[in-house]
N, C-alpha and C positions, 0 to 999 in steps of 0.2 A: 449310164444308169447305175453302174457298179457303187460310184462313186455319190452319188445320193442316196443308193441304200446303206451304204459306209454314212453316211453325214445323218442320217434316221435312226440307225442303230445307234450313233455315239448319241447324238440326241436324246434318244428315250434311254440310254446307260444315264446320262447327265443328269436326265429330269429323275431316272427313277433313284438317284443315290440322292437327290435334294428330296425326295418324298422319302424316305428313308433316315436321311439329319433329321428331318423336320419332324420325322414319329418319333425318334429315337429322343429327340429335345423334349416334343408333348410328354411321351411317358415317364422323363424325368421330371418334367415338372409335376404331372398328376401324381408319383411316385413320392414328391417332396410334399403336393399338398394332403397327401394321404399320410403320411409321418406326421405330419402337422395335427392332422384329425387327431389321431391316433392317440400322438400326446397328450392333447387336449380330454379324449375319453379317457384314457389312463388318470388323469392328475383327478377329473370329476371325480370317477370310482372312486378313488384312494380319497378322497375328500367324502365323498356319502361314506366309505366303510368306518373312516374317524367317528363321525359322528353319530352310526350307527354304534358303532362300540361304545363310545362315550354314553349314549342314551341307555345303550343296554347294561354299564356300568354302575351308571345313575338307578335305573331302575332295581337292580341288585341291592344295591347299598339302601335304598330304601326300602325294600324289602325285607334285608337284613334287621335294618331297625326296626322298623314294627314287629318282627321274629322278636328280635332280643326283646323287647319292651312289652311284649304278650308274657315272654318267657318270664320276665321279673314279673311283673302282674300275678302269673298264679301262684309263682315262689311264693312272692310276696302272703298271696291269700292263705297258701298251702302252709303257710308259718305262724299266721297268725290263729288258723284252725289247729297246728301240733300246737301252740300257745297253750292255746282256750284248752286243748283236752288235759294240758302238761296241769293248766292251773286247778283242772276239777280233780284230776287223779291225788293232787298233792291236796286240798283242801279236805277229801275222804282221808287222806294218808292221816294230816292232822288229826282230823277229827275221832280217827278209830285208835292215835294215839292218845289224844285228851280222853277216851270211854275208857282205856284200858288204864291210865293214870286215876283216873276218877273213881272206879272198880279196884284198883290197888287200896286208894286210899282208904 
């Protein structure tokens, strides 16, 4: 009897070290196809953040130019109204020199 529970124990030692390789192999493998995952959400991300930036770039630079293109628009306005006052001030300027010529003579 000694000797069949000798032949049981090495048994169940054999069987539990092949249940043992056999997890140890699963969780390399799960282990491999989880890196795999992993890679795979990594590369995604980094692929949406490109083109999230890119969009938000785009978006900037067009923003930008409608900024600058407002900003010349009122220059622009705000130049032609110093104009218009520059040309009225200077047509009085003439004209109160031509009275004072005219009153000379």
């Amino acid at each position: 009897m000694a000797r069949q529970e000798l032949d049981a124990i090495l048994a169940a030692e054999k069987e539990a070290v092949q249940i043992i390789e056999r997890a140890r192999a699963r969780a390399r493998e799960i282990l491999g196809q989880a890196e795999g995952e992993a890679s795979k959400i990594i590369s995604r991300a980094e692929e949406e953040a490109r083109k999230q930036a890119g969009a938000i770039a785009k978006a900037t630079e067009d923003s930008a130019s409608r900024v600058e293109k407002d900003a010349r628009a009122r220059a622009e306005t705000e130049i032609e109204r110093v104009k218009g006052l520059a040309r009225d001030r200077l047509d009085r300027a003439v004209e109160t020199v031509v009275l004072r010529v005219k009153k000379a003579l």
